[in-house]
C-alpha positions in Angstrom: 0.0 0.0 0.0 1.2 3.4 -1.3 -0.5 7.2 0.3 0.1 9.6 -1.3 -2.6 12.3 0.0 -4.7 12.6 -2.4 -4.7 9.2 -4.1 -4.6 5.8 -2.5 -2.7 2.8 -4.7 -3.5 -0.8 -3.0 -2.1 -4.6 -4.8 -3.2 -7.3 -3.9 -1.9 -10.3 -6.2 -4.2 -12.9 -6.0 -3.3 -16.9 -5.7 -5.9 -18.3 -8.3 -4.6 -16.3 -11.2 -7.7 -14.1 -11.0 -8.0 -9.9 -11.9 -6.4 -7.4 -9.5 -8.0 -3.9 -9.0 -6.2 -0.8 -8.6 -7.9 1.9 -6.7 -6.8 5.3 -8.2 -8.3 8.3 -8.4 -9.1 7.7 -12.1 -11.2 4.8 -10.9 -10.6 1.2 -10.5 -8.3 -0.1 -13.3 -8.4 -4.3 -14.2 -4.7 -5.4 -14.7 -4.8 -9.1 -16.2 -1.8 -11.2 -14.7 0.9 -13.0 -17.2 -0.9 -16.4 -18.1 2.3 -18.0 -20.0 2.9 -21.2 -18.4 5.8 -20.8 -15.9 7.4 -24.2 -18.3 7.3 -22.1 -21.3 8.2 -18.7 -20.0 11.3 -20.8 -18.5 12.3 -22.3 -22.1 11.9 -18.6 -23.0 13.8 -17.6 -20.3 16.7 -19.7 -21.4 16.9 -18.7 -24.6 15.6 -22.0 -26.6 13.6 -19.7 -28.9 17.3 -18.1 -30.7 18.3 -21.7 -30.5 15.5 -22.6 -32.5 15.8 -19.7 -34.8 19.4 -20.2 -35.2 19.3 -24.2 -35.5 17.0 -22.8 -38.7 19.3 -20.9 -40.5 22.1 -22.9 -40.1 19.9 -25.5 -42.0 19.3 -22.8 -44.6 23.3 -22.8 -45.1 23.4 -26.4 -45.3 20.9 -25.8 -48.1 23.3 -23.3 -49.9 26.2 -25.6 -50.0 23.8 -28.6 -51.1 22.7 -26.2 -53.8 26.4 -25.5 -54.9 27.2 -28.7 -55.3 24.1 -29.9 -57.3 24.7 -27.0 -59.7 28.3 -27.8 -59.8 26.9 -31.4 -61.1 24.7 -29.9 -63.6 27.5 -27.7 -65.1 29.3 -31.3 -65.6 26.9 -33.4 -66.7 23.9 -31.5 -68.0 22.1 -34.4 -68.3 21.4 -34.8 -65.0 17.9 -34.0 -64.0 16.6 -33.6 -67.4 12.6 -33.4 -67.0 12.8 -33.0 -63.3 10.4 -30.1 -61.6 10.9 -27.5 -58.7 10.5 -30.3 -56.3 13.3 -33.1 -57.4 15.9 -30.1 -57.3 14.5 -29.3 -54.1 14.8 -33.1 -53.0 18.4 -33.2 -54.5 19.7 -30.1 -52.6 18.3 -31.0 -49.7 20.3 -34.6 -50.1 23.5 -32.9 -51.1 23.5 -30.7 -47.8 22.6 -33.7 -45.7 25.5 -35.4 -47.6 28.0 -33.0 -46.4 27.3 -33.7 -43.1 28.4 -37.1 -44.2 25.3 -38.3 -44.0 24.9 -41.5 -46.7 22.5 -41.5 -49.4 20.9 -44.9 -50.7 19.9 -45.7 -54.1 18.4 -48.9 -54.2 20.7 -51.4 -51.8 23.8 -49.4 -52.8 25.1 -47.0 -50.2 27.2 -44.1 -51.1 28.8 -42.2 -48.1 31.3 -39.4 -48.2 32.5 -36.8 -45.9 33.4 -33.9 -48.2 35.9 -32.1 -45.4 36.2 -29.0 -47.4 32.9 -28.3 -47.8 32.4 -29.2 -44.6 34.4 -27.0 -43.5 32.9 -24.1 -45.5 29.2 -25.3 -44.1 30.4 -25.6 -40.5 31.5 -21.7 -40.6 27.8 -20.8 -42.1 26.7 -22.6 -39.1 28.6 -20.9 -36.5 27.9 -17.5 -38.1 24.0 -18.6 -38.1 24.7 -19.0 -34.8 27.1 -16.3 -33.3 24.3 -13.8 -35.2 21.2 -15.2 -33.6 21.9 -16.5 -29.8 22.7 -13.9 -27.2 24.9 -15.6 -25.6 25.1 -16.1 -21.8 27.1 -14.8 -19.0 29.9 -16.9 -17.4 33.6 -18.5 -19.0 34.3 -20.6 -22.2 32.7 -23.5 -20.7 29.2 -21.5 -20.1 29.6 -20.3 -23.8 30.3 -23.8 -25.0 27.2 -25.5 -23.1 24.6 -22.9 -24.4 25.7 -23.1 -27.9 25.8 -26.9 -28.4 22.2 -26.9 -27.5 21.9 -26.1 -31.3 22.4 -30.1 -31.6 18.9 -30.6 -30.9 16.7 -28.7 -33.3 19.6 -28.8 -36.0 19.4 -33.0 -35.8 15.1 -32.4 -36.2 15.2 -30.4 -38.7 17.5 -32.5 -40.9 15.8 -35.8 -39.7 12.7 -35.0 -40.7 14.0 -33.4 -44.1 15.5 -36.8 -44.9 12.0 -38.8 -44.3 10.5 -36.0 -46.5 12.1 -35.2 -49.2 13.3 -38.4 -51.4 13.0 -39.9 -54.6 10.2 -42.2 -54.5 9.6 -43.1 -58.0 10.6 -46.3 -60.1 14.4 -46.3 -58.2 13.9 -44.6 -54.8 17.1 -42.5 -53.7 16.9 -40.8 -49.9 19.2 -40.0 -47.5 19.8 -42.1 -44.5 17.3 -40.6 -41.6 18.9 -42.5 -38.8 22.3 -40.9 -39.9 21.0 -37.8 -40.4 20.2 -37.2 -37.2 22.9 -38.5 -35.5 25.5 -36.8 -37.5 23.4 -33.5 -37.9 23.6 -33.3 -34.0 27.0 -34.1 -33.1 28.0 -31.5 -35.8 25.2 -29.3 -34.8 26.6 -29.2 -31.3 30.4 -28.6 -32.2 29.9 -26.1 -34.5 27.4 -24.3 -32.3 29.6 -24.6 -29.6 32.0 -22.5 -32.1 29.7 -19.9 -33.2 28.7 -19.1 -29.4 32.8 -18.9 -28.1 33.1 -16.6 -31.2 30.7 -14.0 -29.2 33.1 -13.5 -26.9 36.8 -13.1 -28.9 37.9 -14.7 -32.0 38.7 -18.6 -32.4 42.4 -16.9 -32.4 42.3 -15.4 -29.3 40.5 -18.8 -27.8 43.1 -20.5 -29.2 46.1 -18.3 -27.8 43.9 -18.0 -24.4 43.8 -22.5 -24.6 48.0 -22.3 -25.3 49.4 -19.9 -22.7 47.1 -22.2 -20.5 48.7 -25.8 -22.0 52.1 -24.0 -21.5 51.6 -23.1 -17.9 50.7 -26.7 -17.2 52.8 -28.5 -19.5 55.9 -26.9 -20.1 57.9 -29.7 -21.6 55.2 -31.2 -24.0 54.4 -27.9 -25.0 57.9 -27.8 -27.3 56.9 -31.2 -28.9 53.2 -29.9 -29.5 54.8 -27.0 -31.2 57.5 -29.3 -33.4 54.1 -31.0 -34.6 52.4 -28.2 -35.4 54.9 -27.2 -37.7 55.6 -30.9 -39.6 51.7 -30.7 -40.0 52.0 -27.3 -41.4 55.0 -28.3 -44.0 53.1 -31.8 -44.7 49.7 -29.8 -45.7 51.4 -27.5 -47.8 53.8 -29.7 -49.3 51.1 -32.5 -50.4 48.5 -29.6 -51.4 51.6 -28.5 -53.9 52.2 -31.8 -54.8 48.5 -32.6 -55.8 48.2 -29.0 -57.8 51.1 -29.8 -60.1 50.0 -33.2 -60.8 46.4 -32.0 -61.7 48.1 -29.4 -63.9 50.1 -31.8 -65.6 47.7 -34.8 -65.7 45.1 -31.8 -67.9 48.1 -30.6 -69.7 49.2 -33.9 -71.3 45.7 -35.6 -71.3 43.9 -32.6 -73.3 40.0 -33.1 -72.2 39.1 -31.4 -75.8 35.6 -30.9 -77.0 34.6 -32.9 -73.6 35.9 -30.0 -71.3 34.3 -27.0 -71.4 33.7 -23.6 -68.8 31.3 -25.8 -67.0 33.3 -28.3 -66.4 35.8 -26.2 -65.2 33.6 -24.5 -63.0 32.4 -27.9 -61.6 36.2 -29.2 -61.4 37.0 -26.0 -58.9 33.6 -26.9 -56.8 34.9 -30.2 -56.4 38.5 -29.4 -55.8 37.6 -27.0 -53.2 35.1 -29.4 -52.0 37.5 -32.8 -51.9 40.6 -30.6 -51.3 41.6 -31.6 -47.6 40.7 -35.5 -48.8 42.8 -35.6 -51.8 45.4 -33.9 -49.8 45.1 -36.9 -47.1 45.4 -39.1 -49.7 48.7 -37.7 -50.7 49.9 -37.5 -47.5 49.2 -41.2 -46.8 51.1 -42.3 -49.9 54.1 -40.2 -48.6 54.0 -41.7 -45.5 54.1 -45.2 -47.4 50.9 -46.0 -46.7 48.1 -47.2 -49.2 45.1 -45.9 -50.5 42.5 -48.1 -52.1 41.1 -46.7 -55.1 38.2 -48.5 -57.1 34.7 -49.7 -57.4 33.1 -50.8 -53.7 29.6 -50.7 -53.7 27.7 -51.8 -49.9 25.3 -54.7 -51.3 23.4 -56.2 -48.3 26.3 -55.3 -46.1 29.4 -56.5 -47.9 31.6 -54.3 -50.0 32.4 -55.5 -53.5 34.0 -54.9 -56.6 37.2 -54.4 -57.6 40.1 -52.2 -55.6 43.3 -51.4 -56.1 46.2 -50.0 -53.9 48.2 -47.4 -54.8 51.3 -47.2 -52.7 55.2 -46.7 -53.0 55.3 -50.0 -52.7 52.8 -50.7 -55.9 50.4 -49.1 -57.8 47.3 -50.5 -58.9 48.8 -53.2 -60.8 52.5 -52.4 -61.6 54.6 -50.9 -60.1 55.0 -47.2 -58.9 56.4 -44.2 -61.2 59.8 -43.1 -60.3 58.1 -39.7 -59.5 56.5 -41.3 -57.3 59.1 -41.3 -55.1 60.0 -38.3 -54.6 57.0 -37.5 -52.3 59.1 -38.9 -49.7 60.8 -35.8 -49.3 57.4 -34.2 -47.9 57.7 -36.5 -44.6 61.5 -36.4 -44.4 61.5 -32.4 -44.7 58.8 -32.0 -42.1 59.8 -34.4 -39.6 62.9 -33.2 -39.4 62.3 -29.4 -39.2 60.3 -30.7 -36.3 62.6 -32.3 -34.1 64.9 -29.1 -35.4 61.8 -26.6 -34.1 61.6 -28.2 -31.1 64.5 -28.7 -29.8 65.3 -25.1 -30.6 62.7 -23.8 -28.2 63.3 -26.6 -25.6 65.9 -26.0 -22.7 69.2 -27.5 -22.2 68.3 -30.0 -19.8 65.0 -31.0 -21.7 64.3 -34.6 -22.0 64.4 -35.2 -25.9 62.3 -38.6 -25.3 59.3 -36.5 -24.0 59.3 -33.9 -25.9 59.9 -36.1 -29.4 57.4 -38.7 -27.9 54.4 -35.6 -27.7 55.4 -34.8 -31.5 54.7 -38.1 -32.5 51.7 -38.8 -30.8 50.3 -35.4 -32.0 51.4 -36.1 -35.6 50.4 -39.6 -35.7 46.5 -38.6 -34.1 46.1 -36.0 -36.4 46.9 -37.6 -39.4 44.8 -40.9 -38.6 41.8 -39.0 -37.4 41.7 -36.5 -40.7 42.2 -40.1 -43.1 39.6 -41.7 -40.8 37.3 -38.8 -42.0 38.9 -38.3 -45.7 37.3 -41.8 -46.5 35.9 -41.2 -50.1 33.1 -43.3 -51.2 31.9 -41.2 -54.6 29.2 -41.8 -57.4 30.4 -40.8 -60.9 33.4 -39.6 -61.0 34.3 -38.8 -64.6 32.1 -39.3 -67.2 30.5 -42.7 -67.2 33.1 -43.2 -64.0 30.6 -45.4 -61.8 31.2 -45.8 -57.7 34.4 -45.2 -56.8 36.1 -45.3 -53.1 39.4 -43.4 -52.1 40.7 -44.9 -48.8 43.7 -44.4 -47.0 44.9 -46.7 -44.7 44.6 -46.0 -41.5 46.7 -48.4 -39.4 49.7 -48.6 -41.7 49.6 -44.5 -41.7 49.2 -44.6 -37.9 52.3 -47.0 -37.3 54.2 -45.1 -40.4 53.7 -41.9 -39.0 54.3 -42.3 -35.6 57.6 -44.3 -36.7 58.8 -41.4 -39.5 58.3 -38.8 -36.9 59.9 -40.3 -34.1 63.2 -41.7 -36.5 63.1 -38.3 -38.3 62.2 -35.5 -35.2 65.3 -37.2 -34.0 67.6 -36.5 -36.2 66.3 -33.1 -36.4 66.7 -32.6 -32.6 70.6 -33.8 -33.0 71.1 -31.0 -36.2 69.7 -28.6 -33.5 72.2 -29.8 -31.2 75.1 -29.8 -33.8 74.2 -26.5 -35.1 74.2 -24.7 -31.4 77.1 -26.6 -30.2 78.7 -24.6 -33.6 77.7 -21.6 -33.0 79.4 -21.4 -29.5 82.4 -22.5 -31.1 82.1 -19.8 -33.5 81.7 -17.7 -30.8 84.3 -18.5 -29.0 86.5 -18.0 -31.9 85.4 -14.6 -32.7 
């Protein structure tokens, strides 16, 4: 109760949810109370609607990058989709976007899976910008910003679970995307790449990074000279296989000469799929160099066993013969990297660091790295080429894991000893001067 002489103000909230009156001089006034339901004005409360909003959009994106890589198709094969309508382009977007999450798409009994890492990269960053435009995000530390925006996982995984039940080719040869794989795959990428978007309110995925390494080297000063030896035989690996793959495509269209059968649009559709396939072909490159084997050929999933013919193309032999000499040379790519590692390293180590420690944490950082992103890089395309059928790209995963951990190990080293050799030289010259 309020007096304030000449006016008297008196609120009473009722229990049952029923009017209030306000006496005023004005006359009594009706005030009807807030009749959301305390559940939904909670969900509100916690922000589920942005979720919503933003699990929305990023689906949109997904529908972008499925759209790129349909028209990419067209360009190549115009053929494809030749009496179609509005709706079986809308079905075949809607299947390429769902395929970059990896998701497989079945025609018949033959299941086709790939996991397109460039373009899922490029999808994955529409994501987190859906997101890091949409959800407020919440007071509190990294791990506060990482909970709220994994919560994307949920709608994200609905939405494109219930776009692979409904849109499908149903006709004489039914095609659809897997809806059990859908959602799984939609949330587990929904939740990482929302978890992104939502730390990017805050700083930049640099800064986070910086923020996550002063922290590592506070706690683990002695690995953190072999985590940064691996970061750079990574770095010289990517670039030196990316180079590598470039001049072979250059010289493989150079001395085939596509003629009449290559045209703008095909070129246009080569560059989608480059950028698209880059980071796999790359792998694939990589794994070769590390003298592992990648299996290249028809593999079609009948009934649940793969069949059809494979080769392996290694240093060791390739397809059916045996390897070009030029081959060969892409064992300088691990050589130069792994040493420049154990060099790196042992450069910003101290004196009395153990070299087994330090070399060991380069390894096992090299070696994880590489066998996760060939795990992922596992091709298993429809149509490459004209007329090209199924084809599968798979490194080998074990022989790359052992080779790799091996090469870097042998090879960080000998780098570590050149590090060694070169300061104990430079003191000498030193000491000369």
């Amino acid at each position: 109760m309020r007096d304030d002489g000449d006016s008297t103000q008196r609120l009473d909230v009722p229990e049952d949810g029923s009017t209030i009156e306000i006496d005023s001089p004005e006359g009594p006034v009706e005030h009807a109370p807030d009749r959301v339901p305390p559940a939904i004005r909670r969900w509100l409360d916690e922000g589920w609607l942005e979720v919503i909003q933003a699990a929305a959009l990023a689906f949109l994106v997904l529908l972008v990058a499925g759209s790129v890589l349909i028209l990419a198709a067209k360009l190549n094969f115009p053929s494809i989709g030749t009496g179609g309508d509005l709706l079986d382009a809308l079905n075949a977007i809607v299947m390429a976007g769902l395929a970059i999450l990896g998701v497989p798409v079945v025609f018949e009994d033959v299941s086709v899976a790939v996991l397109p890492l460039g373009a899922l990269v490029g999808a994955g960053w529409g994501i987190a910008w859906a997101v890091r435009t949409t959800i407020t995000p919440p007071e509190g530390d990294a791990r506060r910003l990482v909970t709220h925006g994994a919560r994307l996982a949920i709608p994200f995984a609905l939405l494109c679970w219930l776009a692979a039940l409904i849109f499908r080719f149903r006709g004489g040869h039914p095609v659809a995307a897997n809806a059990g794989a859908a959602f799984i795959l939609a949330a587990f990428w929904g939740a990482l790449f929302g978890a992104l978007g939502t730390l990017q309110t805050r700083r930049s995925l640099r800064a986070w990074a910086k923020v996550a390494w002063d922290a590592f080297k506070a706690r683990r000063p002695i690995h953190q000279h072999g985590v940064a030896g691996a970061g750079l035989t990574l770095t010289i690996v990517t670039v030196a296989a990316t180079g590598a793959l470039l001049l072979w495509i250059i010289i493989s269209l150079a001395r085939d000469a596509p003629g009449r059968y290559f045209g703008a649009g095909d070129a246009a559709a080569y560059i989608v799929y480059l950028v698209a396939m880059l980071p796999n072909a790359v792998t694939a490159v990589t794994a070769i160099a590390f003298g592992s084997g990648v299996d290249v050929g028809a593999r079609l999933n009948l009934a649940g066993d793969l069949v059809g013919p494979v080769r392996e193309y290694s240093l060791w032999t390739w397809g059916t013969g045996d390897p070009p000499a030029v081959a060969y040379a892409l064992i300088v790519i691990p050589v130069v990297a792994c040493v420049a590692g154990g060099f790196f390293a042992r450069r910003r180590a101290a004196d009395n660091a153990p070299m087994a420690v330090v070399l060991l944490t380069m390894s096992g950082v090299v070696t994880v790295v590489l066998s996760l992103i060939a795990l992922l890089a596992k091709m298993r395309l429809a149509g490459i080429g004209r007329g090209g059928g199924y084809v599968a790209v798979a490194p080998d995963v074990v022989v790359l894991f052992v080779a790799g951990f091996l090469a870097s190990g042998v090879l960080g080293a000998l780098g570590w000893k050149l590090a060694e050799m070169d300061a104990i030289l430079a003191k000498l010259g030193g000491r000369r001067a």
